[in-house]
N, C-alpha and C positions, 0 to 999 in steps of 0.2 A: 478594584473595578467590579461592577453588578457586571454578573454573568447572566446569559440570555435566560428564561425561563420558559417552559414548554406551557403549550397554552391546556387550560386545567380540562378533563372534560370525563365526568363521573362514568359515562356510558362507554368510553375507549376506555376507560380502567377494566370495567369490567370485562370489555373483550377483548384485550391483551390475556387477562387471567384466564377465559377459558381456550385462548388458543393455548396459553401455555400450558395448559393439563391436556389440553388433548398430544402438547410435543411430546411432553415428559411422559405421558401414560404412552406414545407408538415409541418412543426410545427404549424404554423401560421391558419392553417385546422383546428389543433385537438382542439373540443371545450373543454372549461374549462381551469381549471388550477390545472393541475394534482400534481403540488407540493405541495398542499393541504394534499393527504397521506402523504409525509414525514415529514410535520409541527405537525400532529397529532403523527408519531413514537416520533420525539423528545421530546415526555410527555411520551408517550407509554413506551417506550423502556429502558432511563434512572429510570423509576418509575417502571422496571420489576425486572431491576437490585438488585436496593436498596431492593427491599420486598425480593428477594430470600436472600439479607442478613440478613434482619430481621427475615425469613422462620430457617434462618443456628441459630443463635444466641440465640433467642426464642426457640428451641430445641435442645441445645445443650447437651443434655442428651439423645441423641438418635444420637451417631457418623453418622453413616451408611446417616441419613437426613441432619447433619450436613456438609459430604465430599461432598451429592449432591446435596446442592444447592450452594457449591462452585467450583464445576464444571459445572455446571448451567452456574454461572454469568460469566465461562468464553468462555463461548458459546457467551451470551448476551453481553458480551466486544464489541467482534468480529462484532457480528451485530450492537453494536451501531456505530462503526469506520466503518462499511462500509456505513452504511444507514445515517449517521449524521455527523460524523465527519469528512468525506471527503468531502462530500458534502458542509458542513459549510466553508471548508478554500476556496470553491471556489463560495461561498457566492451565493448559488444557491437553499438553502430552504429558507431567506426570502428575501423582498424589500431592508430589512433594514439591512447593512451590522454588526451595531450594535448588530441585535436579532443573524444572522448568530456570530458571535465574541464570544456571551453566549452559542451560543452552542458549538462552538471548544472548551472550558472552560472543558466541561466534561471531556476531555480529561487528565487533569492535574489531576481529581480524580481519576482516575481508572488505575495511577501509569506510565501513559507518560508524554509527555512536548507541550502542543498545538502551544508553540510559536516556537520553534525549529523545530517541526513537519512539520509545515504548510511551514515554508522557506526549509526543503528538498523538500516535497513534490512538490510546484510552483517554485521554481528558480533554481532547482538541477534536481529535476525526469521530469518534464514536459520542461522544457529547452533544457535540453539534455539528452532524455532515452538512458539509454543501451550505452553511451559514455562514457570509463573508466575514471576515474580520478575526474568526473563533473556529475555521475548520482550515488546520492546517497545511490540508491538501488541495486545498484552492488558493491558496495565499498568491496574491494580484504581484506579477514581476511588472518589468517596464517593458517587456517583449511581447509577450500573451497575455489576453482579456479571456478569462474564464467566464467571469459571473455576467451573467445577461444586461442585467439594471446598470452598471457603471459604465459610463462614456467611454468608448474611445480614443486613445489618443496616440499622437504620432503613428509611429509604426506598428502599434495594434491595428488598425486601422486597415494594414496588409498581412493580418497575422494567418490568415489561412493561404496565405500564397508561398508562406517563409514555415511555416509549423515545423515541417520534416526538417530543416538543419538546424534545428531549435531542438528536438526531443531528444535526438539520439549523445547530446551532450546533460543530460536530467541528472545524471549520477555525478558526471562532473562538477556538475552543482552541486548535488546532494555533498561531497566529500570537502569541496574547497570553499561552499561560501552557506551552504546552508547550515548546517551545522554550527562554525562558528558565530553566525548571526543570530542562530537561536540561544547558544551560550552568553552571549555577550550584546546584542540589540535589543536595550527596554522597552522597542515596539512592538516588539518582535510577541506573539500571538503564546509562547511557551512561557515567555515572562511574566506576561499579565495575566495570565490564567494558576501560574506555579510558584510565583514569585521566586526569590533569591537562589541559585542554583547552588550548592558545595564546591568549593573550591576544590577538593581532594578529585572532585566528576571532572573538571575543567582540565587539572593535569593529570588524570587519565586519558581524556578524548585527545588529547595533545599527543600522550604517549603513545598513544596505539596506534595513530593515524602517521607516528615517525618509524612505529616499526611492520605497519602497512606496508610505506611506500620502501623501509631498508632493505623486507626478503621478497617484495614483487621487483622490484629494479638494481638494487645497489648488489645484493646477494650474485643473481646470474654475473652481473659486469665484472666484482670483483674477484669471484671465487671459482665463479664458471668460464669466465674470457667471452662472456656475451658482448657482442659491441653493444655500446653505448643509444646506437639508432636502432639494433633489433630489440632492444631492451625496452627501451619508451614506446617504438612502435607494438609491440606486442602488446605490452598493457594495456598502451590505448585504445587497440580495438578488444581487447578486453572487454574494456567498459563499454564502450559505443555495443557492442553486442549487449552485454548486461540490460544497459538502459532499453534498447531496442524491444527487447524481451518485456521487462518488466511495464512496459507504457502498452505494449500490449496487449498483455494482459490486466493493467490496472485501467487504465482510459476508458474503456466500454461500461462501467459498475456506475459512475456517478456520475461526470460532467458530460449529461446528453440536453440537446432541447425538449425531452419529455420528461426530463426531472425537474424539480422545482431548487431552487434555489431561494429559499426564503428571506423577507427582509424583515426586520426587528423594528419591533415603534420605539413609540416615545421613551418606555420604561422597559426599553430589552424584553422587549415579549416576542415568541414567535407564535404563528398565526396556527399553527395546528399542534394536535398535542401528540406527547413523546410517539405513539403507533403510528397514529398518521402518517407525521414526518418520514419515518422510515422507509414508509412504503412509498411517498413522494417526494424520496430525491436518493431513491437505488431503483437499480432497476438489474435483472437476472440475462443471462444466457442462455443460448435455446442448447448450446452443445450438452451433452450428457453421453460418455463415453467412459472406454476406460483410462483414455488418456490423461484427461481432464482427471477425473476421480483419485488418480493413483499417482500421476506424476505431477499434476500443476494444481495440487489442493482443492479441488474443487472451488478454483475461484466462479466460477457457473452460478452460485448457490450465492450470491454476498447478500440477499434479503435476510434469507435465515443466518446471516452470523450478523444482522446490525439486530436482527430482533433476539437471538440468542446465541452469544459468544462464548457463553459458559459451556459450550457446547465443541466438540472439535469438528472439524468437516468432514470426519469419517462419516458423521451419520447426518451431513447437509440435504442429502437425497431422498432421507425418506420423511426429515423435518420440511421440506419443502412442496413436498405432497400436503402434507398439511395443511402451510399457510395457505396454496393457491388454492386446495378448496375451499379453506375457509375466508378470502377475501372475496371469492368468487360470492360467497353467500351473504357477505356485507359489506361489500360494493365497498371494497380496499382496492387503492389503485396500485396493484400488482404488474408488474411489467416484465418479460421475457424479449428477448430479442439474438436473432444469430450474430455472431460475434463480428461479421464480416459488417452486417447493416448496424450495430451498433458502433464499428467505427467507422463508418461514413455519417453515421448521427452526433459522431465528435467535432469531425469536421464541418459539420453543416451549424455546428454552435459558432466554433471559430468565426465563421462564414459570417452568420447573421449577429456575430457579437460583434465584428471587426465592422459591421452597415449600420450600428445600431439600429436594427432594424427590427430586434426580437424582445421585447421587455415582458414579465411577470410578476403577479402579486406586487402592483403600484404601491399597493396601500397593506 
């Protein structure tokens, strides 16, 4: 299948190249080497995780300790995928793409898939954000209508009334049907873009996802005397926290009504080229703290990693001084917004996608 093409345009080449010397020449300032903090989380972070489960298991005679420190870990999920395992597939905490490869790994224990993961993430969401058909994090359920331009139907229709007991099950998704659909459905957006997966990947994801659910449930009941109902229930809100986390901090960055959502013509063209795009269909956060910075990866900063990934979000803050002055200088639709009105800008897509009432770029 033709994959989309960025529409050509000699003079955003040129200003891509000199934003990107003016990154690399203010990066290039900052002494040290600040990816040294995230080399230190990927011990940190994964060895918070495991002890909160040893914390749950080791007192499993005291429920009440036992549910929290399994909504703990899915706190510490969330921060290990933002702080580590994004980071890893774009092999930006070490030299050695090898040590980065060991840490995506985590990934496969904490009941995702690193090798499927990382090919949405680099050849489907970074390729073509927010392009239906080819960006995998928009990909159209039968529940929720993301993309603006597509009708309506059924119970989309009501989907900003129902959203909230739809998101906090994402992960349940992600673990029990998305995955496997991307492994094995040839419509599925991983297939047509990556074609035929490894079978040796297949019973991997299989394996890991049996010994997921053996030391998160089967372990406490059998070894620990956890019942059977604190055992399920604990995980589950596990995840329900996880996802909770994770949607709220991913949600605000791309599907708003002031991003675009591009549609493809006749011959897979999209209408603006590779810079453009970037900048019209992300959009930034207004928090800048040290919370943000130090614990939740600077997800704040997502312009500067769709324009430069090669880069870790240790230094998104001062890359991002950058771009906004320089988009400010050539009328780049740069966009900032506090994270509270960015997700009431989620919701108000929901809103106007569920009335068809909001359409972009007809043509």
């Amino acid at each position: 299948m033709e994959k989309p093409s960025y529409f050509k345009d000699s003079d955003d080449a040129k200003l891509f190249n000199e934003l990107r010397k003016k990154v690399n020449q203010r990066v290039e300032e900052i002494p040290g080497n600040r990816d040294i903090y995230i080399q230190v989380k990927a011990v940190i972070l994964p060895l918070i995780y495991i002890s909160l489960y040893f914390v749950a298991v080791l007192n499993a005679e005291v429920p009440w300790l036992y549910v929290l420190s399994f909504v703990v870990m899915g706190v510490f999920l969330v921060l290990i995928y933002l702080n580590l395992i994004h980071e890893a597939a774009h092999n930006n905490i070490y030299k050695s793409k090898r040590l980065n490869f060991l840490v995506l790994h985590i990934f496969d224990f904490v009941g995702a898939n690193s090798y499927i993961w990382k090919k949405r993430h680099i050849a489907s969401h970074h390729a073509y954000p927010n392009v239906d058909g080819w960006d995998t994090d928009i990909e159209q359920s039968g529940l929720l209508l993301i993309v603006p331009w597509i009708k309506a139907k059924g119970v989309q229709k009501y989907q900003d009334k129902f959203f909230f007991l739809v998101y906090p099950l994402y992960l349940f998704n992600w673990m029990f049907i998305r995955d496997f659909r991307d492994f094995f459905d040839k419509e599925r957006v991983i297939l047509k873009t990556q074609g035929r997966i490894p079978v040796i990947e297949k019973v991997k994801m299989i394996g890991y996802k049996l010994f997921y659910f053996f030391y998160q449930i089967v372990v406490p009941v059998v070894f620990f005397k956890v019942s059977v109902g604190l055992a399920l229930g604990a995980w589950f809100l596990q995840v329900i926290s996880a996802s909770i986390f994770a949607l709220f901090v991913l949600l605000p960055l791309h599907p708003l009504p002031d991003n675009v959502f591009p549609r493809l013509d006749r011959n897979n063209g999209l209408p603006f080229s590779w810079l453009r795009h970037q900048f019209e269909v992300t959009n930034d956060l207004k928090e800048n703290n040290w919370l943000v910075r130090n614990v939740l990866g600077n997800f704040n900063f997502h312009v500067a990693h769709h324009l430069f990934p090669n880069y870790s979000y240790m230094y998104y803050n001062e890359i991002t001084e950058e771009i906004e002055k320089f988009a400010k200088e050539h009328g780049l639709a740069y966009k900032r917004f506090p994270l509270i009105t960015a997700l009431a800008k989620h919701r108000d897509l929901l809103r106007q996608n569920a009335n068809n009432a909001y359409y972009i770029l007809e043509e």
